[in-house]
C-alpha positions in Angstrom: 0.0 0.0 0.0 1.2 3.3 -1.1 1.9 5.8 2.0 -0.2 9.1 1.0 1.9 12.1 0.5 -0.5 15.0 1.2 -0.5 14.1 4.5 2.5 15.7 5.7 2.4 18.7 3.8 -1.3 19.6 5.1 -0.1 19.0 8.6 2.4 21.5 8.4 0.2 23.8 6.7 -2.5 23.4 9.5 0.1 24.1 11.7 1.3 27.2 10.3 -1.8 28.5 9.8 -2.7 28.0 13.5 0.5 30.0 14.5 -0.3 33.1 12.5 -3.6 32.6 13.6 -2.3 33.0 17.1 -0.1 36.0 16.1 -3.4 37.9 15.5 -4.5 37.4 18.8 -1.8 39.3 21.1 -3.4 37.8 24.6 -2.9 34.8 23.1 0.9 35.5 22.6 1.1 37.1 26.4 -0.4 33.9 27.6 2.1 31.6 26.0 4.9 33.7 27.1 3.5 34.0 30.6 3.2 30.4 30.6 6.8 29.8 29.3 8.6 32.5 31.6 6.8 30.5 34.3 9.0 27.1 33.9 11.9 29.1 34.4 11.1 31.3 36.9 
């Protein structure tokens, strides 16, 4: 059975879509970085 190529691709496109997504949203980008200051801190 032949593994379907597309697969890949579109994941990474959904992904990247997501992210600027997010960028549009700048509580969404304060959250994350809250959240990440708050391993290392």
């Amino acid at each position: 059975m032949k593994p379907r190529r597309w697969i890949l691709p579109a994941l990474i496109a959904a992904a990247l879509v997501a992210t600027l997504l997010a960028y549009r949203h700048p509580a969404v980008m304060i959250q994350l970085g809250e959240q990440i200051w708050a391993c290392f801190g």
